[in-house]
C-alpha positions, -999 to +999 in steps of 0.1 A: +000+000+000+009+034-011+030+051+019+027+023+042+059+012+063+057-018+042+059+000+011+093+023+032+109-010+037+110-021+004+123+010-009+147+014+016+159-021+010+165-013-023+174+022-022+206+010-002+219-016-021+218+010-049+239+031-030+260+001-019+265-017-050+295-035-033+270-052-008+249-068-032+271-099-044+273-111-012+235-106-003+227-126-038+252-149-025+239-156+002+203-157-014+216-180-041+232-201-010+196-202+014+171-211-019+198-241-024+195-249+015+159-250+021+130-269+003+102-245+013+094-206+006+083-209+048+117-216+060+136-195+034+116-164+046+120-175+083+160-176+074+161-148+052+142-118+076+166-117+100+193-109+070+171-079+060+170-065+096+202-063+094+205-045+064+182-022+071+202-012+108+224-002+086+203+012+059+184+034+085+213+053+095+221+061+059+187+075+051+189+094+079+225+108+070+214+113+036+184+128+040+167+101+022+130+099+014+112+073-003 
């Protein structure tokens, strides 16, 4: 939804990796790595989320240091 912290999240996510083009072979990597690990979307999720948290206590920082908006 339109303005939603949902909809923030997303394009923060991506925003940063934008930003941070070195960070995102090791993120796909590590995507690439989890979809070979795990036989359902369930688990990879449950693996995966706490991977975005962490880019994003990184990525909140940033936006706020850059005045980012989405």
């Amino acid at each position: 939804m339109a303005g939603s912290p949902n909809e923030r999240l997303a394009l923060l996510f991506r925003d940063w990796f934008r930003a941070h083009p070195e960070a995102v072979p090791a993120y796909a990597a590590f995507k690439r790595t989890l979809a070979g690990a795990v036989a359902d979307t369930g688990t990879y999720a449950d693996v995966k989320d706490p991977v975005v948290d962490l880019v994003v206590t990184v990525a909140e920082p940033w936006a706020a240091a850059t005045g980012w908006r989405p």
